[in-house]
RODO-2510 file (C-alpha; in nm, 4 decimals, decimal comma):
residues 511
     n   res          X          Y          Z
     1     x     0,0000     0,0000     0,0000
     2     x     0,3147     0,2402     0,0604
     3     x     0,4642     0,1596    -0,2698
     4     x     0,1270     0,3000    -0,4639
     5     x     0,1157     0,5751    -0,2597
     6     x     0,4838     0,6470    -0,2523
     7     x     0,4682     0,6266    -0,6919
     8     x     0,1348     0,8723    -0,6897
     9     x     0,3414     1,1354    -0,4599
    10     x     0,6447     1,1067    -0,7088
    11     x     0,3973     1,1365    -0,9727
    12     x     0,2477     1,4284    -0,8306
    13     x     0,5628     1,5901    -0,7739
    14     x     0,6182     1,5331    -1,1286
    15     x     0,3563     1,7387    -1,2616
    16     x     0,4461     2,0225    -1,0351
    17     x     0,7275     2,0781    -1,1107
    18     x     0,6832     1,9894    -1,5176
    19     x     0,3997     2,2371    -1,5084
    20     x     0,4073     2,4569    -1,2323
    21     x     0,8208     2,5219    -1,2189
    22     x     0,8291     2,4622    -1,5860
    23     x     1,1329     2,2185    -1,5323
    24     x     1,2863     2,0107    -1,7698
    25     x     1,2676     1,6480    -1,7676
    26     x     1,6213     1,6085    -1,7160
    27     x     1,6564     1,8649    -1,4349
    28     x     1,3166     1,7070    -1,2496
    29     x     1,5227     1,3417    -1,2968
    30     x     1,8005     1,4902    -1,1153
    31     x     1,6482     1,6530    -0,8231
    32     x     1,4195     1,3932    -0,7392
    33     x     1,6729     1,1152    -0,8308
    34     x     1,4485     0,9049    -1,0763
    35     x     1,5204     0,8117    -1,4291
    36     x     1,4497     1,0461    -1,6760
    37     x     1,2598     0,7248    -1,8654
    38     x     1,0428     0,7208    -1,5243
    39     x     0,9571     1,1076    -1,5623
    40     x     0,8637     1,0709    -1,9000
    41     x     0,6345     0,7819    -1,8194
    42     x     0,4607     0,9703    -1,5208
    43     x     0,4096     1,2779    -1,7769
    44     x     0,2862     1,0362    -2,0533
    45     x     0,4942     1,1584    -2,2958
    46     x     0,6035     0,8904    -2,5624
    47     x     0,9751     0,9314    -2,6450
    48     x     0,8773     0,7905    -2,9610
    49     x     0,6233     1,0103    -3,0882
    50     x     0,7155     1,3582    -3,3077
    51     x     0,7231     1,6708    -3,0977
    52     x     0,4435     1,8928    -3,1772
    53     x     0,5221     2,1350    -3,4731
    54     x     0,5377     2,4746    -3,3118
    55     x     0,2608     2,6635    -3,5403
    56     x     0,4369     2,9938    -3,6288
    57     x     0,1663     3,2736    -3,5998
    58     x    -0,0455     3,3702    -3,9217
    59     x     0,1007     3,5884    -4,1154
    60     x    -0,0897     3,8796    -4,2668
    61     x    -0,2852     3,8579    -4,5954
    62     x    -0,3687     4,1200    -4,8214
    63     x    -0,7014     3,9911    -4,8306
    64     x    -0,8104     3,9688    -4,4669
    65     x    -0,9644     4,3351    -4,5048
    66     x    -1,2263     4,1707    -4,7484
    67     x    -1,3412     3,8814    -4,5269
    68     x    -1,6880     3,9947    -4,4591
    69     x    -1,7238     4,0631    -4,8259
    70     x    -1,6271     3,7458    -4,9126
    71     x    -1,8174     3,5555    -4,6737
    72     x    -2,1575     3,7858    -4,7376
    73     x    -2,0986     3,6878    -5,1734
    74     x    -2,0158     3,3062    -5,0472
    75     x    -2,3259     3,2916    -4,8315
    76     x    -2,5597     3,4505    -5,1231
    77     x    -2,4088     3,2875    -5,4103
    78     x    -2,2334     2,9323    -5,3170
    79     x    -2,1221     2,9006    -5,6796
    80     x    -1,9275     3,2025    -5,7187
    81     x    -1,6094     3,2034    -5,8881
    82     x    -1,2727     3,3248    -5,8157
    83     x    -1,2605     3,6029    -6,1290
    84     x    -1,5763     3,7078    -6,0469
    85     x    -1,5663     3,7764    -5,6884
    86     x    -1,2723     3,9800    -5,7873
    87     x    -1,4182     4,1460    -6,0322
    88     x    -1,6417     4,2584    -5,6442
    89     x    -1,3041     4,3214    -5,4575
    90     x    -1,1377     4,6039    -5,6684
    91     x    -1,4188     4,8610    -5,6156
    92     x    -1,3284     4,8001    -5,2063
    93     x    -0,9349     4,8539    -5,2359
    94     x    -0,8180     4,4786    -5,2997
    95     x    -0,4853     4,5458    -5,4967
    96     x    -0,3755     4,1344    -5,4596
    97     x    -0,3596     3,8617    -5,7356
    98     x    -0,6093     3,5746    -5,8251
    99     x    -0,4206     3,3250    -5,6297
   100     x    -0,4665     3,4069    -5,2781
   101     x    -0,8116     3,4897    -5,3791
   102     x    -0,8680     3,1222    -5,5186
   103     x    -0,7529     2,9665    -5,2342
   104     x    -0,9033     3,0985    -4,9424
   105     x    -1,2455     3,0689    -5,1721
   106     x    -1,1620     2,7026    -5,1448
   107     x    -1,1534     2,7322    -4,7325
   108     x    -1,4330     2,9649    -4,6972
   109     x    -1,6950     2,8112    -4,9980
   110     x    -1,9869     2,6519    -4,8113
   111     x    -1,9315     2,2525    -4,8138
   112     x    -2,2179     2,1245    -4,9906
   113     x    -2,4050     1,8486    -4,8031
   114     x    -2,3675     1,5401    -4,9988
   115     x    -2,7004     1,4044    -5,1418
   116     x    -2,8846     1,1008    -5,0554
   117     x    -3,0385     0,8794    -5,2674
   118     x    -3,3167     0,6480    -5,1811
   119     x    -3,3161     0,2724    -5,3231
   120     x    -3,5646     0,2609    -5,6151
   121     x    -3,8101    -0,0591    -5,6392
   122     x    -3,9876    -0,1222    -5,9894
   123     x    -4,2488    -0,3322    -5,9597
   124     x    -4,2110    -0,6209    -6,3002
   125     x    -4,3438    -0,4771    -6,6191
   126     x    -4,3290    -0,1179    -6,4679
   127     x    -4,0036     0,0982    -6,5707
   128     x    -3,7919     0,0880    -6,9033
   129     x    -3,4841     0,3459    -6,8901
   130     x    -3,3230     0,5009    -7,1683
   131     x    -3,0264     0,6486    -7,2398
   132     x    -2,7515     0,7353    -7,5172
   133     x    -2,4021     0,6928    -7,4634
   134     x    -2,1382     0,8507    -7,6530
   135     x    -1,8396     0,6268    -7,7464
   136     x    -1,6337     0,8282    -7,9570
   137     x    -1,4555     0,7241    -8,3008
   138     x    -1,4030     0,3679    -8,2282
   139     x    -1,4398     0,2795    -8,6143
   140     x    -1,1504     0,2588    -8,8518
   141     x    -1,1819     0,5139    -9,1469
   142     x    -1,5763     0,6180    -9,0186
   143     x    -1,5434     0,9720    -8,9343
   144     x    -1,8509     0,9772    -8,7491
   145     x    -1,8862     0,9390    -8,3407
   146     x    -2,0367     0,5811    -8,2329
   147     x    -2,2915     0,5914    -7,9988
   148     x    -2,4283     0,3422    -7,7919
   149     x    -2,8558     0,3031    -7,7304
   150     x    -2,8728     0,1278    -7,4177
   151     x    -3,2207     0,0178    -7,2136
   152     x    -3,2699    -0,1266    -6,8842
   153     x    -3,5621    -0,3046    -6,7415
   154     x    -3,6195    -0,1675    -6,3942
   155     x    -3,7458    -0,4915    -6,2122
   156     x    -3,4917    -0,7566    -6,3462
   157     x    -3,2375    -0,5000    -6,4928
   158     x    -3,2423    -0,7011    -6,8088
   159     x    -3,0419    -0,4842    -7,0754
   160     x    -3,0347    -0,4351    -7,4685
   161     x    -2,7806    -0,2644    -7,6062
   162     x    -2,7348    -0,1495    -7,9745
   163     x    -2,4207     0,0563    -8,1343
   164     x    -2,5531     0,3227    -8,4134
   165     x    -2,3645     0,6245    -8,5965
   166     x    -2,6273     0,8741    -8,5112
   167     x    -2,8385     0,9981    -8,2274
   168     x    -3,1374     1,1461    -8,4715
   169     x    -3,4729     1,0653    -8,4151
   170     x    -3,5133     0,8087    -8,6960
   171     x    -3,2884     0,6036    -8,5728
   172     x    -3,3703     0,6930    -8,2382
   173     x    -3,7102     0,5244    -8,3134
   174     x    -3,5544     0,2163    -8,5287
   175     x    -3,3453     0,1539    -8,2103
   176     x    -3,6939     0,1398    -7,9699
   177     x    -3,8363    -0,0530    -8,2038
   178     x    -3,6036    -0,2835    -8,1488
   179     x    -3,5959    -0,2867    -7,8619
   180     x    -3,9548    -0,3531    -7,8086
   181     x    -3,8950    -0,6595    -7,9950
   182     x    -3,6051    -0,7897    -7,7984
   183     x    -3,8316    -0,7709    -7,4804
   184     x    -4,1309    -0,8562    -7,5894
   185     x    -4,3253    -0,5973    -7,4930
   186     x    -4,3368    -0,2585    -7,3030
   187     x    -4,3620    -0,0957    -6,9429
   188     x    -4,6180     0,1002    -6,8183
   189     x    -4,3531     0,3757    -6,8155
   190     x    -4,0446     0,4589    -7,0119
   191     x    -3,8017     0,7378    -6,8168
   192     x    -3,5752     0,8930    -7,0653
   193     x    -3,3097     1,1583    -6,9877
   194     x    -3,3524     1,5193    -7,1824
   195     x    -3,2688     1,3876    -7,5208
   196     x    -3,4228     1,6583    -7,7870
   197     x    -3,5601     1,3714    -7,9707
   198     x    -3,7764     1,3065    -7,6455
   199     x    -3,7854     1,6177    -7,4639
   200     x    -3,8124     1,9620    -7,6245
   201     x    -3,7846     2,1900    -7,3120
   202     x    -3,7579     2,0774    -6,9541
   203     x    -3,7724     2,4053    -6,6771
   204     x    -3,7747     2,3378    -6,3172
   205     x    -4,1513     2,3431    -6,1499
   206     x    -4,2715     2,3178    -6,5031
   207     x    -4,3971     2,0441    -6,7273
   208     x    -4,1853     1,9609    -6,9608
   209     x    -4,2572     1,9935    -7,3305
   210     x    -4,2247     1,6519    -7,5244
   211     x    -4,1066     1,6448    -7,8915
   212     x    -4,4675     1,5813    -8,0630
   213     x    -4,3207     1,3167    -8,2864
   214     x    -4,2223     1,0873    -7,9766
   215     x    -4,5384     1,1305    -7,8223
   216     x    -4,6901     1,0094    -8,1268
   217     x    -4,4944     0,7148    -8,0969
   218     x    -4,5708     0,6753    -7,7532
   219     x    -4,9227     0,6472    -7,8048
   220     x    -4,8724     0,4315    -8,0817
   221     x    -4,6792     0,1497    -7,9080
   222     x    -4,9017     0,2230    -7,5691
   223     x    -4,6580     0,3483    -7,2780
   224     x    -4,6369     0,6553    -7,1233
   225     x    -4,2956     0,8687    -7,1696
   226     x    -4,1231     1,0603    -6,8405
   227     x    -3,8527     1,2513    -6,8664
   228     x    -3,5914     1,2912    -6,6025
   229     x    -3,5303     1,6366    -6,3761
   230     x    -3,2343     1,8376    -6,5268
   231     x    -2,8817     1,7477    -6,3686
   232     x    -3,0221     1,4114    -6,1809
   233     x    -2,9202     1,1470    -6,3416
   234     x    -2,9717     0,9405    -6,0098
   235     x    -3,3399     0,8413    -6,1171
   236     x    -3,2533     0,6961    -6,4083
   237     x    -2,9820     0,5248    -6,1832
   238     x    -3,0213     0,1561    -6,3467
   239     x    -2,9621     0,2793    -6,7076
   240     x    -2,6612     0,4927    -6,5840
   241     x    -2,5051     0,2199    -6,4037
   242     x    -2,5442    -0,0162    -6,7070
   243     x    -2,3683     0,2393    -6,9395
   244     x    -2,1230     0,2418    -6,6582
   245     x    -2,1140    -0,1403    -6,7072
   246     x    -2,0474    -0,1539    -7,0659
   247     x    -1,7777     0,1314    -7,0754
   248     x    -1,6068    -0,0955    -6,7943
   249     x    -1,6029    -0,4576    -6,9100
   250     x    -1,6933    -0,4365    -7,2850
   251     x    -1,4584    -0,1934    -7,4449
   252     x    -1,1261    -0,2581    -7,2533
   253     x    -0,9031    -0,4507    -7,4978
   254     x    -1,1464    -0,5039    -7,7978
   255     x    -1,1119    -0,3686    -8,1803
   256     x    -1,3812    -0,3350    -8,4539
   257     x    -1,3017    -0,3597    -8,7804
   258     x    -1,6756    -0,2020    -8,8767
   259     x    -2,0031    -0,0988    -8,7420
   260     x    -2,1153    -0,4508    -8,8329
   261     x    -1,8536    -0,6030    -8,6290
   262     x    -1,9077    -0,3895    -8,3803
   263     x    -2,2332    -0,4734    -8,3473
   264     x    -2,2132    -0,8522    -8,3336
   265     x    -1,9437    -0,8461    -8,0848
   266     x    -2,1846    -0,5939    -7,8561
   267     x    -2,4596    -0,8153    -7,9039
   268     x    -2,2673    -1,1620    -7,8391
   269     x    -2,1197    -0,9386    -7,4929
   270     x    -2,4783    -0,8554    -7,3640
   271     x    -2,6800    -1,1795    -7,4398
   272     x    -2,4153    -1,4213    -7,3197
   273     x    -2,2316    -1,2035    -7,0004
   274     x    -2,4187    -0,8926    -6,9191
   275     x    -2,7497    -1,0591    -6,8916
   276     x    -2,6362    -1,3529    -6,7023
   277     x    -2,3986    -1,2166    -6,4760
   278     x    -2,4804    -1,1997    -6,1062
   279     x    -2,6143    -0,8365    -6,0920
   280     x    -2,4130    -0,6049    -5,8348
   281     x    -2,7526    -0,4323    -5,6760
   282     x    -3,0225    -0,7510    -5,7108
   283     x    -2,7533    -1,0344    -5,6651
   284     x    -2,9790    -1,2147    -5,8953
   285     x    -2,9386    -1,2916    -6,2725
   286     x    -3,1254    -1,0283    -6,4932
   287     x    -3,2048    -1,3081    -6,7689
   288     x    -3,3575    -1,5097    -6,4797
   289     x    -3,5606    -1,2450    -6,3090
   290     x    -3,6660    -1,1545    -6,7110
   291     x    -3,7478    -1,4708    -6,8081
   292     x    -3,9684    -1,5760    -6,5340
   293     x    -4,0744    -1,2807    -6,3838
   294     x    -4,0870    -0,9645    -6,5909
   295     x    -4,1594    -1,0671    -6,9410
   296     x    -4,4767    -1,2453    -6,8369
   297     x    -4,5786    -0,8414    -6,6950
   298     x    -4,4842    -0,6812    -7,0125
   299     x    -4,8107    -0,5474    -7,1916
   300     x    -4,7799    -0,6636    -7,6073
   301     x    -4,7426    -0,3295    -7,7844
   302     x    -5,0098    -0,1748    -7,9481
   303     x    -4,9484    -0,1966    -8,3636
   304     x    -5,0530     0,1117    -8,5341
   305     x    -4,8480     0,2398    -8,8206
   306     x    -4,5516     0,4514    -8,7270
   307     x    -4,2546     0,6882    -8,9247
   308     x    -3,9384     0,5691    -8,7979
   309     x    -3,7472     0,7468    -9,1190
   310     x    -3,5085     0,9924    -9,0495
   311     x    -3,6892     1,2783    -9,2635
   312     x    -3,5903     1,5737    -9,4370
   313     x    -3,7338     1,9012    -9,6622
   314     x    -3,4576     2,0123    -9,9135
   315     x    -3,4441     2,1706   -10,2721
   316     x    -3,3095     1,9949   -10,5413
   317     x    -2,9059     2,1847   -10,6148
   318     x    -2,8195     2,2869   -10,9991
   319     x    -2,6118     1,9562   -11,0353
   320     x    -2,9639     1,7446   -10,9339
   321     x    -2,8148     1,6913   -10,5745
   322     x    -2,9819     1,6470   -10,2279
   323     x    -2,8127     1,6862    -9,8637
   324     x    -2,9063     1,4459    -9,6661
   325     x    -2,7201     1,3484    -9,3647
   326     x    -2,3676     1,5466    -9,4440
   327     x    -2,3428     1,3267    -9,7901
   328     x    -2,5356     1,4726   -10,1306
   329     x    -2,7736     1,2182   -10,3593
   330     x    -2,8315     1,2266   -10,6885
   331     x    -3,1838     1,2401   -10,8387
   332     x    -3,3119     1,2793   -11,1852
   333     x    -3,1799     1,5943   -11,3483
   334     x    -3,4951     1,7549   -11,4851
   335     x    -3,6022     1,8005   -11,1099
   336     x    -3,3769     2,1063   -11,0603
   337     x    -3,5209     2,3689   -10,8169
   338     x    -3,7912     2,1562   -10,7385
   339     x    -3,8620     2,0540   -10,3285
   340     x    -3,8815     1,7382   -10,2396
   341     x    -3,8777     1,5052    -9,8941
   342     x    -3,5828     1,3097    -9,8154
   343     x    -3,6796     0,9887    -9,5829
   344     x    -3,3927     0,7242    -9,4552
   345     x    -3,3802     0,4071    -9,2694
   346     x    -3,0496     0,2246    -9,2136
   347     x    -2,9776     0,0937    -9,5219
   348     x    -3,1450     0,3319    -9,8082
   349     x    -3,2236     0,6571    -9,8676
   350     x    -3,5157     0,7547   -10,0983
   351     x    -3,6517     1,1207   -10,2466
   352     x    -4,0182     1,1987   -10,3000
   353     x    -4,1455     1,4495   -10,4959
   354     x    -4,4763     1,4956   -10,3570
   355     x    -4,5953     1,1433   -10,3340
   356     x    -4,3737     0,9929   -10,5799
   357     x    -4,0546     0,8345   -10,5394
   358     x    -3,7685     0,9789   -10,8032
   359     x    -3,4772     0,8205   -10,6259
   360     x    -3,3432     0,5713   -10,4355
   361     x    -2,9801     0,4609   -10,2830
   362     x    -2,8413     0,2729   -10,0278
   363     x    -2,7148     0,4817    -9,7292
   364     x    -2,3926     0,5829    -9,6488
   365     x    -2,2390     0,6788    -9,3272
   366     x    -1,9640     0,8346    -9,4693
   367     x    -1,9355     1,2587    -9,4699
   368     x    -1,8935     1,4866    -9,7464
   369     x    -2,0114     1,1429    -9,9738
   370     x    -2,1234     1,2037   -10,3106
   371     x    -2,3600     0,8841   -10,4265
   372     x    -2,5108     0,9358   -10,7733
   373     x    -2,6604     0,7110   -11,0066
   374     x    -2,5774     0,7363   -11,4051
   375     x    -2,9256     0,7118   -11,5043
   376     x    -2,9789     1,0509   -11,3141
   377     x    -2,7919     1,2183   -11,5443
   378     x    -2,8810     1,4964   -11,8020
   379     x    -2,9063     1,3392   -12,1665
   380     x    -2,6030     1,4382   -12,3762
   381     x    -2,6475     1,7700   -12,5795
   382     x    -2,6070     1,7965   -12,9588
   383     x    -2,2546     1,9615   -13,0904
   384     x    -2,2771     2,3131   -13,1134
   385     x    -2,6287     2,3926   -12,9347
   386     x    -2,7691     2,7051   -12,9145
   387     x    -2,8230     2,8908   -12,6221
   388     x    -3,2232     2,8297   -12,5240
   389     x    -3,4473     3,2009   -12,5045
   390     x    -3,7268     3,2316   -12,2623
   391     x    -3,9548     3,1521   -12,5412
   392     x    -3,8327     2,8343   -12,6199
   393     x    -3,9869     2,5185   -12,4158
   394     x    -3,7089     2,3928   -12,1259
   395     x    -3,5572     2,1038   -12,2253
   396     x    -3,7115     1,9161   -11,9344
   397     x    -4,0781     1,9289   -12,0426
   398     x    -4,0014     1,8603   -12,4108
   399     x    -4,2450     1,5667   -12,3446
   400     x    -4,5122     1,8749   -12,3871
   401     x    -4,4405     1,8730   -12,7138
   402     x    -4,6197     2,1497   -12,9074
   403     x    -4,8493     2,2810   -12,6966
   404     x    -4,5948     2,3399   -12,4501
   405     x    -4,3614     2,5004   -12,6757
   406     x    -4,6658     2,7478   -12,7660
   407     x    -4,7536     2,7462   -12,4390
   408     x    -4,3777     2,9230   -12,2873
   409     x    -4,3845     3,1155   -12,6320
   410     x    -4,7442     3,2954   -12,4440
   411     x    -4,5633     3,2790   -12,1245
   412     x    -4,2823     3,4976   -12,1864
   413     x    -4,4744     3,7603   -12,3338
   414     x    -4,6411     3,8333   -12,0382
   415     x    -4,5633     3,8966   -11,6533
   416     x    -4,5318     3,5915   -11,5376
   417     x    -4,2013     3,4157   -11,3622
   418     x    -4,0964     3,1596   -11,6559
   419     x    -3,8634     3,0158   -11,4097
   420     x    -4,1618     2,9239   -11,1351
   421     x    -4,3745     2,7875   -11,4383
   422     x    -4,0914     2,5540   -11,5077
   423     x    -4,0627     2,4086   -11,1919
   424     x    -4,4238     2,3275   -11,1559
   425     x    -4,5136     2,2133   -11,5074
   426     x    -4,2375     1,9754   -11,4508
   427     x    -4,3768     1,9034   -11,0620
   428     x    -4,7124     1,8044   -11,2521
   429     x    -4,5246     1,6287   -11,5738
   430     x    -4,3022     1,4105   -11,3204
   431     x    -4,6182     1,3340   -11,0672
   432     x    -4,9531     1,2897   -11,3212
   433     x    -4,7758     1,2286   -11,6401
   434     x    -4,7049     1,4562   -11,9809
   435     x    -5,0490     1,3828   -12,0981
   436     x    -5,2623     1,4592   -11,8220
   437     x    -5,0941     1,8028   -11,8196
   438     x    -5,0735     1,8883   -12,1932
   439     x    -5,4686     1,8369   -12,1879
   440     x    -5,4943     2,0611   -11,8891
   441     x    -5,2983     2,3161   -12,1031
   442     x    -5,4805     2,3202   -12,4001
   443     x    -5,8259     2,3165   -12,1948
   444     x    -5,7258     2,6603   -11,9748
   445     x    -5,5074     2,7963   -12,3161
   446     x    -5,8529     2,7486   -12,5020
   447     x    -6,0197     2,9754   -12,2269
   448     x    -5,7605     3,2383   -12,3012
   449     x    -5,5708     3,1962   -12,0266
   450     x    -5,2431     3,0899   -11,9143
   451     x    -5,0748     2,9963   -11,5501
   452     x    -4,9672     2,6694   -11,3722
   453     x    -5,2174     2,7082   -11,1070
   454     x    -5,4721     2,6846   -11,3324
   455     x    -5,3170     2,4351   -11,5393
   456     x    -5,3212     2,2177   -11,1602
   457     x    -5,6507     2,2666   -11,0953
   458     x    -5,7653     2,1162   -11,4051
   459     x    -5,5992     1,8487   -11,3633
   460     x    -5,7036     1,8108   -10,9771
   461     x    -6,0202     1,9290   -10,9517
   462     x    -6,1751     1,8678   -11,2865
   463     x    -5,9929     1,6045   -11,4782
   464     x    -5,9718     1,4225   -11,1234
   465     x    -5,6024     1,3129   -11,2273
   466     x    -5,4526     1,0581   -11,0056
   467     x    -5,0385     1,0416   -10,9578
   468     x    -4,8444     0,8873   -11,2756
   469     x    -4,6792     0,5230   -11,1654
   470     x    -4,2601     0,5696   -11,1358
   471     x    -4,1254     0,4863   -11,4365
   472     x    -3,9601     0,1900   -11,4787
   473     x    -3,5799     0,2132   -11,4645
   474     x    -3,3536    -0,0535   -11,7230
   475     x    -2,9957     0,0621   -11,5890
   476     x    -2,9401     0,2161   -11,9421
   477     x    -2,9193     0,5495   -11,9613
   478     x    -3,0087     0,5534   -12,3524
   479     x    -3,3178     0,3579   -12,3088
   480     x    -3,3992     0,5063   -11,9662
   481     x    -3,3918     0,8662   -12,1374
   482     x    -3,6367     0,7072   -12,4064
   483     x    -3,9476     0,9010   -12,4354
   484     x    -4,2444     0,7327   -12,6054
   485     x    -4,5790     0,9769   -12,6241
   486     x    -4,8732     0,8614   -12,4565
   487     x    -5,1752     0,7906   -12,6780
   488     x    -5,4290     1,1001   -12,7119
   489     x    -5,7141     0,9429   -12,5442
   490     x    -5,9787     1,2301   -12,6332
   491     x    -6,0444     1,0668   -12,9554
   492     x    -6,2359     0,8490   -12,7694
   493     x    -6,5915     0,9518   -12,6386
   494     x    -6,6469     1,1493   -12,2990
   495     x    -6,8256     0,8526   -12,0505
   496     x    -7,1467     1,0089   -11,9406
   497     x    -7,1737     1,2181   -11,6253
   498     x    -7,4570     1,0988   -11,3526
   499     x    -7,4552     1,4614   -11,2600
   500     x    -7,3412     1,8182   -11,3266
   501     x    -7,0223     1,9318   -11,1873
   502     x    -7,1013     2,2784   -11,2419
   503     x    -6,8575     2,5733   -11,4177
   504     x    -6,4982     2,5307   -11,3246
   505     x    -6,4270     2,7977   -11,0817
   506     x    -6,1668     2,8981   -11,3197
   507     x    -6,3888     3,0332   -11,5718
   508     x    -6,7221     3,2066   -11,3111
   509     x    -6,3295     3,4392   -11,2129
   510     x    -6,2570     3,5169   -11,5112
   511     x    -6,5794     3,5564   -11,7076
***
């Protein structure tokens, strides 16, 4: 009992004089006639550990005369940055640099609580997420960005994935088509991020705006689109983390020689690994959980016709071209200055004027591409010809024969644009036919009148004309360029009208 209390006096003594006398260790060692080891252990000081850094005092900073301003532009706008807050200092004296600015910004910015997420639960059948991933030029030669179209089921997490060279909303709509297929069906609800193909505008507190073509196809295949809340990707989290997936364990170490390839490798990757893997979240198999779970949930889509074309409206270019896509098309050359519609899928491309079809070629993916076909081109001109007057009929109605070349020899005598009558004598010559439109000629020339609009409205409204067949291509241009004259059917006898149509309202203006 004397030795404890003997060691808690020394102790005691210790302190007093460590603290009180402000002794060394050595010098309380001597007096008391201990070990210094025995001092240090009565202190609890560990010999071993570093000796605190003596903290020199703070040193002045040209900015400490700004602190409250700082700290009041913090506090009312978290995200301010370093040029402009300085841009707020030199009205108040601040003669410092950016530096010392930036960094005690960093100390005094507000930290940000971090966010916390809640664990989202999908009943089966009721969430598909979309997304778009951008994968960069991973093709040899193709000058144009891959992108990967990537869904996720939200029950079983059971994911398609398809690799395309555009993000428009043709193929956009090709790719959810397929999907749909590869499924089986559809969710009550697809969530999409703000892809303009999907989502036109999207404010906070507002509704946002879909594009009216999606919603279209929405209603056509029977779910209901949602579109995510700007800058939260978290609730599309299962589509995020499945791009996050395929960036990690598909790409690392693989080549493509072409899209094609690319494609059968992706597929091959998600039917036989990413599907049947042990999913990280679930720890179940998504093709399991799919296969006898979801699928069975899946509502069959509703099938109602739907445009999945990419689609264009474009004028025809003085060497009969059409942009389409970054790469021109050829179409037939007597359709200069004339608009027509552009539609694509993802192997052809075809031109309508109107509602006819004048071209056709397979797609390319290439830029700045120039595919042309030889039969598109103008028929060779005789040696030596003439350049043509505004009287004379354009070479591209010369089906019109006579009465057209009378007709454009009226035409240029008056007012009227010769260049506009042109284009839509040959619009009407290329969609009802020559003959339809030389009858419609003579019958408005015989009235003593001339004009394309009343030239179409014969042929519409009174002559009933329905749209010429496409002619039938041979892959010669010297037999494709032959032009045999239709029969003149008015030899034959009108058929007998059940009832009076009444004066063409052509005439009752002009009488």
């Amino acid at each position: 009992m004397s030795e404890v209390t003997g060691a808690e006096e020394r102790r005691a003594q210790i302190l007093r004089l460590y603290y009180v006398e402000d002794l060394s260790i050595r010098k309380i060692a001597k007096r008391l006639g201990v070990a210094r080891k025995t001092v240090r252990r009565d202190l609890g000081i560990d010999r071993r550990a570093p000796k605190p850094a003596q903290v020199a005092a703070p040193r002045p900073s040209l900015l400490d005369p700004f602190l409250d301003a700082i700290h009041e532009a913090l506090r009312e706008t978290p995200d301010l940055k370093a040029p402009a807050m300085l841009e707020r200092l030199r009205p108040l004296g601040y003669v410092g640099g950016i530096s010392i600015l930036r960094d005690r910004m960093r100390q005094l910015r507000p930290k940000q609580r971090p966010d916390a997420f809640d664990v989202l639960h999908f009943a089966p059948g009721q969430v598909m997420q979309v997304d778009w991933a951008d994968c960069g030029f991973l093709l040899p030669g193709v000058p144009r960005r891959v992108s990967a179209f990537v869904a996720v089921l939200g029950h079983s997490r059971m994911l398609y994935l398809e690799f395309c060279l555009s993000q428009k909303m043709g193929t956009f709509l090709r790719c959810m088509e397929r999907a749909i297929d590869f499924y089986g069906g559809v969710t009550l609800v697809d969530v999409f991020d703000n892809m303009k193909t999907v989502v036109v505008a999207n404010r906070p507190g507002q509704a946002p705006v879909f594009n009216p073509r999606f919603l279209h196809y929405a209603a056509a295949r029977g779910f209901a689109p949602e579109a995510c809340t700007p800058r939260q990707p978290h609730e599309k989290g299962g589509v995020e983390r499945g791009i996050g997936f395929m960036r990690e364990r598909f790409f690392p170490g693989r080549r493509f020689r072409d899209l094609d390839d690319l494609r059968g490798q992706g597929d091959h990757w998600r039917d036989t690994y990413a599907n049947n893997r042990e999913h990280d979240t679930t720890g179940k198999i998504p093709s399991l959980v799919f296969e006898n779970i979801e699928q069975p949930a899946l509502r069959p889509p509703k099938r109602a016709s739907v445009d999945v074309e990419d689609r264009d409206h474009t004028g025809v270019t003085k060497t009969h071209r059409v942009r389409f896509d970054r790469n021109t098309y050829s179409v037939p050359w007597r359709l200069v200055g004339q608009q027509v519609h552009v539609r694509g899928d993802d192997e052809h491309v075809r031109v309508f004027l109107g509602p006819k079809l004048v071209a056709e070629h397979l797609r390319s993916w290439d830029i700045g591409a120039d595919i042309a076909d030889p039969a598109h081109r103008r028929r060779p001109q005789r040696p030596g010809p003439k350049k043509r007057s505004a009287h004379e009929l354009p070479e591209m109605l010369e089906p019109m024969g006579e009465i057209g070349r009378k007709y454009f020899a009226i035409v240029a005598a008056t007012t009227r644009s010769v260049r506009r009558e042109t284009e839509r004598l040959t619009f009407l010559v290329e969609i009802f036919g020559a003959l339809a439109v030389v009858r419609a000629t003579e019958e408005v020339m015989a009235t003593g009148h001339v004009g394309v609009e009343y030239v179409e409205y014969v042929i519409r409204h009174r002559h009933r004309a329905k749209e010429a067949p496409e002619p039938m291509r041979l892959g010669d241009p010297e037999l494709d360029a032959t032009f045999v004259p239709e029969p003149d059917l008015s030899l034959y006898d009108e058929p007998e009208l059940t009832r009076d149509p009444g004066k063409p309202r052509m005439e009752t203006d002009h009488e």
